[in-house]
C-alpha positions as CSV (number, residue, x, y, z in Angstrom):
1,X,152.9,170.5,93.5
2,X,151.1,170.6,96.6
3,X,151.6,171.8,100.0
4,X,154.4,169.6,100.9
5,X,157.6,168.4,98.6
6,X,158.4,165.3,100.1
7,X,161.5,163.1,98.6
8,X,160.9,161.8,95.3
9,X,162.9,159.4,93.7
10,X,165.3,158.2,90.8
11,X,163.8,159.5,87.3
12,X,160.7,161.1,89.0
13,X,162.6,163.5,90.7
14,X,165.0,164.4,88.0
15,X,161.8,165.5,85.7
16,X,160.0,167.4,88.8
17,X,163.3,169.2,89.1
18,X,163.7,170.0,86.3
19,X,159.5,171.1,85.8
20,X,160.3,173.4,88.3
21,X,163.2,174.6,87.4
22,X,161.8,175.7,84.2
23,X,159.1,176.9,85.1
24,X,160.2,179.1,88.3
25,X,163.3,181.0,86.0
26,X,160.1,181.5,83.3
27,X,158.0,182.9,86.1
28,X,161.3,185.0,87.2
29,X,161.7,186.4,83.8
30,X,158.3,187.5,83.3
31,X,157.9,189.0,86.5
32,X,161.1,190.6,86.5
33,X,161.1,189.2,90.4
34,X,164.1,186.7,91.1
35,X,165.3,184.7,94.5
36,X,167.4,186.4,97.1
37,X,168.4,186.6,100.3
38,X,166.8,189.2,101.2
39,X,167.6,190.7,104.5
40,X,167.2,186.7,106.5
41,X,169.7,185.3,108.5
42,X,172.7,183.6,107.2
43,X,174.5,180.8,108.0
44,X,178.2,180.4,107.2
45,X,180.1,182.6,105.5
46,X,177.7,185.4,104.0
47,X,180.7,185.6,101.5
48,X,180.8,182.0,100.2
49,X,181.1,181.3,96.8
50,X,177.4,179.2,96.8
51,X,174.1,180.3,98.2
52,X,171.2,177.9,99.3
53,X,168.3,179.2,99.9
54,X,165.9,177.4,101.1
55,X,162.0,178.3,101.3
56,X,160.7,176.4,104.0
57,X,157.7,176.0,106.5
58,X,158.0,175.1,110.2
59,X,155.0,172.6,110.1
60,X,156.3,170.8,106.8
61,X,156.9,167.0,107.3
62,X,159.3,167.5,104.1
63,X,161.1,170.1,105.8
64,X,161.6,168.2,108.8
65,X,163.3,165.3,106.7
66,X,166.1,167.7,104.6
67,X,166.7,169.4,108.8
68,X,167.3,166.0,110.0
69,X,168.9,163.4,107.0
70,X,170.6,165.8,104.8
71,X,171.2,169.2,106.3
72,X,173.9,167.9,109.5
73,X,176.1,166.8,106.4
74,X,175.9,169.3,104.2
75,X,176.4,172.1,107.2
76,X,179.6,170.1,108.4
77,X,181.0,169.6,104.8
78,X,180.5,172.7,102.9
79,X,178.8,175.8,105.5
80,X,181.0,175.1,108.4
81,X,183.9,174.9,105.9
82,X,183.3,178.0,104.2
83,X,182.1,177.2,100.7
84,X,179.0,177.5,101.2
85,X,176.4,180.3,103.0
86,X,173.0,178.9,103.8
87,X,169.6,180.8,104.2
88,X,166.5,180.1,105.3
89,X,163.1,182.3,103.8
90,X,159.9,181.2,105.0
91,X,157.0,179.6,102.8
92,X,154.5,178.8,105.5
93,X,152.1,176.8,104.0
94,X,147.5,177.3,104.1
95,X,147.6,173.8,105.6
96,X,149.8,174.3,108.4
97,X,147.9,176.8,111.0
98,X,150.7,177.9,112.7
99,X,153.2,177.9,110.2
100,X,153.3,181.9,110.2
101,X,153.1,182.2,113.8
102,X,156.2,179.7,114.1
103,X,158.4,181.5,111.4
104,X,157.4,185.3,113.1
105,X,159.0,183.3,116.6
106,X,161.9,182.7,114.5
107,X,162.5,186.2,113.5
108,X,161.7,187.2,117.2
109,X,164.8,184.9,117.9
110,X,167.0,186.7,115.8
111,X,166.2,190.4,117.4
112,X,168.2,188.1,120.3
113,X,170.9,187.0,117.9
114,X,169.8,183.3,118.4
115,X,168.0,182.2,115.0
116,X,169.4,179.2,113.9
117,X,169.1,178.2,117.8
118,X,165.6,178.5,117.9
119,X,165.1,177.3,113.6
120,X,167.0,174.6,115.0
121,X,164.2,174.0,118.0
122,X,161.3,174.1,116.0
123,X,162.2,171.3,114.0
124,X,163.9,169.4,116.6
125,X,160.0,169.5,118.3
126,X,158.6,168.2,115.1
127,X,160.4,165.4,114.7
128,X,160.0,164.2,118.5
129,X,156.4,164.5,118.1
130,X,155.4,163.8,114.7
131,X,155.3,161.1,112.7
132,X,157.4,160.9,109.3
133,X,154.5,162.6,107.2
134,X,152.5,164.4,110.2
135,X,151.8,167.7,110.6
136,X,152.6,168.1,113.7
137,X,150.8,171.3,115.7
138,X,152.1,174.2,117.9
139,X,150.6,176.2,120.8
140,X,152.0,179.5,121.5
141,X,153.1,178.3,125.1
142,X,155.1,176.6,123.3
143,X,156.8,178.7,121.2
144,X,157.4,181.0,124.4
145,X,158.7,178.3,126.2
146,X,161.3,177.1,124.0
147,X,162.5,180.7,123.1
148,X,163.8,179.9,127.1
149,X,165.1,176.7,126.4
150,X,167.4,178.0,123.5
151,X,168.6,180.8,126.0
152,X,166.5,183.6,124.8
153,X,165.3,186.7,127.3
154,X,161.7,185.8,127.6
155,X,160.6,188.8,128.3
156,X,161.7,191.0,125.1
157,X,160.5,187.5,122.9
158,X,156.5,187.5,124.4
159,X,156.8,191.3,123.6
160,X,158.2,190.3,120.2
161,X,155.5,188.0,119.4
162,X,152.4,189.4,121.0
163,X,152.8,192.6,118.8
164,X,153.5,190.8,115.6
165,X,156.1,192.5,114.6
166,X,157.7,190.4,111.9
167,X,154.5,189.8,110.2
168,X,155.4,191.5,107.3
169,X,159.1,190.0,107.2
170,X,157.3,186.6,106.9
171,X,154.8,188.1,104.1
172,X,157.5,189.3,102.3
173,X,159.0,186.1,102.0
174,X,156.1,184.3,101.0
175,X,155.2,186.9,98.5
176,X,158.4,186.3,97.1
177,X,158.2,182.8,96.8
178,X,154.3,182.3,95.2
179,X,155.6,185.2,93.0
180,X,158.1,183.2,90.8
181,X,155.2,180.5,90.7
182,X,156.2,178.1,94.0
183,X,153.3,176.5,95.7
184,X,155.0,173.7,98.2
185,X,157.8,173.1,100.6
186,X,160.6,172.8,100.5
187,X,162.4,174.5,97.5
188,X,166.2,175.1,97.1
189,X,167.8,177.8,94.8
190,X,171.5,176.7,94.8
191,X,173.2,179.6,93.1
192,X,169.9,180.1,91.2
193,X,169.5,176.5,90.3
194,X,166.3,175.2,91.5
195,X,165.8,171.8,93.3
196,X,162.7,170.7,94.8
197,X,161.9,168.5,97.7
198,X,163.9,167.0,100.5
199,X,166.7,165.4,98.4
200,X,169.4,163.9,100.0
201,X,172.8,164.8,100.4
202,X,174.4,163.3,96.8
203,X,171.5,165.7,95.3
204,X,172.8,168.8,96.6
205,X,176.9,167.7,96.3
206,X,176.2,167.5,92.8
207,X,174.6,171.0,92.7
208,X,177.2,172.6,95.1
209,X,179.8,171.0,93.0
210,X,178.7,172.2,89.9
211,X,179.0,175.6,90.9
212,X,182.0,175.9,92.7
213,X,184.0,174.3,89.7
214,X,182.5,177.4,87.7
């Protein structure tokens, strides 16, 4: 795997699935180190019977695809109904030169209570600017600007950022991740059960189903 999951399809995807799946619980096991959600944000009802976690980059072109084709459904079907609680960890990627300074602007946002908001900015920027596969870049202007756009105090979010302050949250996360052996974005745990890539909706129906019937 390399930096980037992208969507894979029919029985390619089920064997890459499964590869990982495989080989992230042997990792787990050996390490004695296995997914959670940590202390990140969580969307829905932090009680739900089903967990997705996703490790993600800002700067992914993969990522960007699951934000826009699959995740509206899945949030309207199953997080904004109350089966499901949704978390995003971050995985920025050695490719993607901002990656970490986007996902510590992120965490500044949720000091502010506004998280998803600004999660929800970042990618929304991507997609107007980049091409399906492109990397598209950030300048921190930017990322101060649109911390105003989504409502946030400006002020306490420069301070936020400047100091780095969430370095080490975002560190955390990655450690976690390249820990249990991942190397590319994205990657889902749905209750534990691995899936890689920007699959679409039937994909993770299937594995959201699964586990609420159990």
């Amino acid at each position: 795997m390399n930096e980037s999951s992208g969507q894979v399809g029919g029985t390619t995807a089920r064997i890459l699935a499964l590869l990982l799946f495989v080989g992230l619980t042997a990792a787990s096991a050996q390490t004695g180190r296995f997914i959670s959600v940590d202390d990140d944000p969580v969307l829905g009802d932090p009680k739900a019977k089903v967990t997705i976690i996703e490790f993600g980059d800002y700067q992914c072109p993969f990522c960007r695809a699951f934000w826009k084709g699959t995740f509206p459904r899945l949030k309207k079907e199953y997080i904004d109904t109350g089966k499901v609680s949704f978390v995003f960890r971050d995985f920025p990627q050695k490719g993607h030169p901002e990656a970490i300074v986007a996902a510590m602007a992120a965490e500044c946002a949720e000091d502010q209570g506004r998280y998803w908001e600004y999660h929800d900015k970042l990618f929304r920027e991507q997609d107007r600017r980049g091409q399906p596969d492109e990397v598209v870049r950030f300048r921190i202007a930017e990322l101060k600007r649109w911390a105003t756009d989504v409502g946030l105090d400006a002020t306490r979010f420069n301070e936020c950022l400047d100091s780095g302050r969430h370095e080490a949250e975002v560190k955390k996360d990655y450690d976690d991740a390249a820990g249990v052996g991942m190397r590319g974005t994205p990657v889902f745990f749905v209750n534990g059960q691995a899936l890689l890539g920007a699959h679409p909706f039937a994909t993770f129906q299937k594995a959201i189903e699964d586990a609420l019937s159990r």
